[in-house]
C-alpha positions as CSV (number, residue, x, y, z in Angstrom):
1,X,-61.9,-0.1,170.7
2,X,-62.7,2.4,167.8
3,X,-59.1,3.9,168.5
4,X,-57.8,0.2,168.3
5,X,-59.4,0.1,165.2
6,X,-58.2,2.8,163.4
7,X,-54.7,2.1,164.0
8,X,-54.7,-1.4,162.8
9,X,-56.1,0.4,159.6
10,X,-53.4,2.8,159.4
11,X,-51.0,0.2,160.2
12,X,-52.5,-2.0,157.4
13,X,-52.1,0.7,154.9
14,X,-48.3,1.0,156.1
15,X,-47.6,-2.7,155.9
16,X,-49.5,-2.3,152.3
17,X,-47.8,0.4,150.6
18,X,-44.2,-0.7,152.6
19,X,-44.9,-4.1,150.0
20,X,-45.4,-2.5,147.2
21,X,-42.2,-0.7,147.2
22,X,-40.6,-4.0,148.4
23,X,-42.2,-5.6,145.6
24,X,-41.2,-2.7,143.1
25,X,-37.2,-2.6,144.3
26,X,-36.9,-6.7,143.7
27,X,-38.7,-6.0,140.4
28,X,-36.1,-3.4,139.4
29,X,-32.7,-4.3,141.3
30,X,-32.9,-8.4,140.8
31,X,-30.7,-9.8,138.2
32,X,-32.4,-13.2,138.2
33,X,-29.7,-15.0,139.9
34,X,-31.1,-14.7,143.7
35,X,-34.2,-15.9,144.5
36,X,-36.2,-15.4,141.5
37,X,-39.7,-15.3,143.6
38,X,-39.2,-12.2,146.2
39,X,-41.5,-10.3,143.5
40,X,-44.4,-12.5,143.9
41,X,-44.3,-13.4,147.0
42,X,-44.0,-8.9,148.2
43,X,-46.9,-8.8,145.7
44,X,-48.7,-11.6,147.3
45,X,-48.6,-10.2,150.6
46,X,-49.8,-6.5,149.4
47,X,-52.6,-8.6,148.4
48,X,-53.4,-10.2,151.3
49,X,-53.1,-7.5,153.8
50,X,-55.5,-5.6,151.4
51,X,-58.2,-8.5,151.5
52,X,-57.0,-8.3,155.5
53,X,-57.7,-4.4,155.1
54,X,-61.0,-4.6,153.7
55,X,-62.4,-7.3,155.9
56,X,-61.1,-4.8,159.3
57,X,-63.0,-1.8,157.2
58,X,-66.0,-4.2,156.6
59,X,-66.2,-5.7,160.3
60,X,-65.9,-1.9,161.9
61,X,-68.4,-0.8,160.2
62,X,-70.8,-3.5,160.4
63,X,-70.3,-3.6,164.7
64,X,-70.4,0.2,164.2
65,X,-66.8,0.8,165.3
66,X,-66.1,3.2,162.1
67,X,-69.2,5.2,160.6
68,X,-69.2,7.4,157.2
69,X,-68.8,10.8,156.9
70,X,-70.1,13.4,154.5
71,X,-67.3,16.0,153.2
């Protein structure tokens, strides 16, 4: 289960930083005549797998699937 857990979180962080890029190409390559809403809605969906992201981080810890570390 703690293995599961990990890689959602790693998969989370792709889908995350895979959007932003996403979001950052329509920002730059759009001329205005497609669909004028692809940036909002890449940005909107960075922003909820990050709130999705944070609640996996929050529930692991609290069940005690992921602890902290010290460096």
């Amino acid at each position: 289960m703690e293995l599961m857990l990990k890689m959602l979180v790693i998969l989370a962080l792709v889908f995350i930083v895979f959007s932003l890029f996403q979001g950052m190409y329509y920002l730059a390559k759009d001329d205005g005549k497609q669909d004028r809403t692809r940036v909002v809605r890449s940005l909107t969906v960075r922003i909820v797998l990050s709130f999705v992201l944070f609640s996996m981080l929050l529930v692991g810890y609290y069940f005690g699937f992921l602890q902290p570390h010290g460096l």
